[in-house]
C-alpha positions in Angstrom: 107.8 96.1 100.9 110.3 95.6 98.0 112.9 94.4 100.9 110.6 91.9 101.8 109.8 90.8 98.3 112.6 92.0 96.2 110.6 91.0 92.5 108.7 88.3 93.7 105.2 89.4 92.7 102.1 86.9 93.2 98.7 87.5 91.0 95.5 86.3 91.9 92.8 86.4 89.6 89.2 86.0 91.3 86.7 85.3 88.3 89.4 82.5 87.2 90.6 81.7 90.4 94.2 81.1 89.6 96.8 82.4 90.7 100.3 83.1 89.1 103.8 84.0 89.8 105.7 86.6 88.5 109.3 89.1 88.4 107.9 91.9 88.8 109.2 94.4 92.2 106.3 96.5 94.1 106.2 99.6 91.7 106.7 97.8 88.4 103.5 95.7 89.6 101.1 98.0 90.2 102.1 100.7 87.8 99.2 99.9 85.4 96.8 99.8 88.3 94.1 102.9 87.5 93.7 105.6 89.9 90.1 106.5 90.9 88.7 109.5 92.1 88.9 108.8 95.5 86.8 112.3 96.8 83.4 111.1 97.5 80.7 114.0 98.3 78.9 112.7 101.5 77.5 115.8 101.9 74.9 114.6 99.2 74.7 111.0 100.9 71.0 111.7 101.8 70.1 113.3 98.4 67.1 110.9 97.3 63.5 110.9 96.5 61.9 109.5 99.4 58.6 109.8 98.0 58.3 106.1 97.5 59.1 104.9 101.2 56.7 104.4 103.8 55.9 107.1 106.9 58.8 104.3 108.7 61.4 103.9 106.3 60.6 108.2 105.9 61.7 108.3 109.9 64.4 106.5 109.5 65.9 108.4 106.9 65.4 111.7 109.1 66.9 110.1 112.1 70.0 108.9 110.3 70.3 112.7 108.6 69.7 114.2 112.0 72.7 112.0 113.2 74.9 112.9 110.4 74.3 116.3 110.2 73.1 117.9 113.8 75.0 115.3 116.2 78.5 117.4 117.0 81.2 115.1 118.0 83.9 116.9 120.6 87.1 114.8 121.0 89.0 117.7 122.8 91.6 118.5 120.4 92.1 122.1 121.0 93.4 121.2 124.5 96.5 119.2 122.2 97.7 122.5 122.2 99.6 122.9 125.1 101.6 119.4 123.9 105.8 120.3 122.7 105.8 121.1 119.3 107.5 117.7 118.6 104.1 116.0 118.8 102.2 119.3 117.1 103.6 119.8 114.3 102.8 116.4 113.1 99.1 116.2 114.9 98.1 119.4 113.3 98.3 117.8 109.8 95.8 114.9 110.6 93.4 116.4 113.8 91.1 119.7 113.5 93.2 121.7 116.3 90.8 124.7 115.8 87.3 122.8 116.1 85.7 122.7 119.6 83.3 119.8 118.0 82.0 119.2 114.5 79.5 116.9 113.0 79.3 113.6 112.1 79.4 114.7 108.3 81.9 117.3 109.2 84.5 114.6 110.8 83.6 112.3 107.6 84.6 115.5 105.1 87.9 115.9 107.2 88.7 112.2 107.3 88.8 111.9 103.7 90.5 114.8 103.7 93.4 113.4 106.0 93.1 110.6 103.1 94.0 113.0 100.7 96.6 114.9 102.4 98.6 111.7 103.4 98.0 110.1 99.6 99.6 113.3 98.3 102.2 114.0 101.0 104.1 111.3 102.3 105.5 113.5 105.2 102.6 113.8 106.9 102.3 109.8 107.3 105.6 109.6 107.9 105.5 112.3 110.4 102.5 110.8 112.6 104.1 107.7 112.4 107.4 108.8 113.4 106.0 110.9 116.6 103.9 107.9 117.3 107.0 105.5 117.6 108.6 108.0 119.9 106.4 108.9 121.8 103.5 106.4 122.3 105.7 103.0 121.3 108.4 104.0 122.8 110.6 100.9 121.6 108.1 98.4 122.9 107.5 96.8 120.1 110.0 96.2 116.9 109.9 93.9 114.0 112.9 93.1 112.6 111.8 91.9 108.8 115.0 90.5 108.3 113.9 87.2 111.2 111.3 86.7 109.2 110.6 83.3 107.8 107.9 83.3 105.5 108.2 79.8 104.7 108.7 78.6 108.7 105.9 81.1 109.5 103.7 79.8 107.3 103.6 76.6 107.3 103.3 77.0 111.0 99.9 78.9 110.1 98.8 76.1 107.7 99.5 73.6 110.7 96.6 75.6 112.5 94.3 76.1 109.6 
């Protein structure tokens, strides 16, 4: 990003609805931006008194639990096995090899837990998305940031607005 916009940093502030200009490059900007837990327990999601709701609203809740919990989801990633290790090795940090099929809350728990892993570990971004651009893209498509004309491009998009 910073190659884009070296320390060109713009600020908008929504209750004001102003927005500013600043020197400031990508990591000096967001530096005092405060981290929040991201973790959140879904397994609790449905943890509510009910007692309140109709005998409908009561079924619906059931239904949706029944969906999260007992629906299994099989997206035949054991089979990814017999792929070249090329593809593997970055696969196995993001997809549940070793699951025939898993819940709805189950895929949810691992999702955030791909989250996580990638947030922590840049090599397993970078590895996904260097396999994918080899093997999937292919070449296909490039952008070469350095064509870019913000200015051309957007006024272009401000023609059409």
């Amino acid at each position: 990003m910073e190659s884009i916009v070296e320390d060109n940093y713009l600020s908008y502030h929504a209750l004001e609805k102003t927005t500013s200009c600043y020197l400031a490059r990508p990591l000096e900007a967001f530096t005092d931006v405060e981290e929040d837990n991201d973790h959140i327990d879904f397994s609790t999601i449905f943890d509510f008194d009910t007692e309140s709701l109709d005998p409908e609203e009561k079924e619906k809740i059931e239904k949706a639990k029944s969906l999260f919990y007992d629906t299994k989801l099989d997206f035949g990633f054991p089979e990814l096995k017999s792929l070249p290790e090329e593809i593997t090795g970055s696969l196995e940090k993001v997809l549940p090899f070793g699951f025939q099929s898993m819940t709805l809350m189950q895929w949810t728990e691992h999702f955030m837990g791909i989250y996580k892993n990638m947030k922590e570990d840049k090599t397993v971004y970078k590895g996904v998305r260097n396999m994918t651009d080899k093997h999937f893209n292919n070449g296909k498509y490039t952008v070469n940031y350095d064509e870019i004309d913000f200015n051309k491009d957007g006024s272009s998009l401000k023609q059409l607005l």
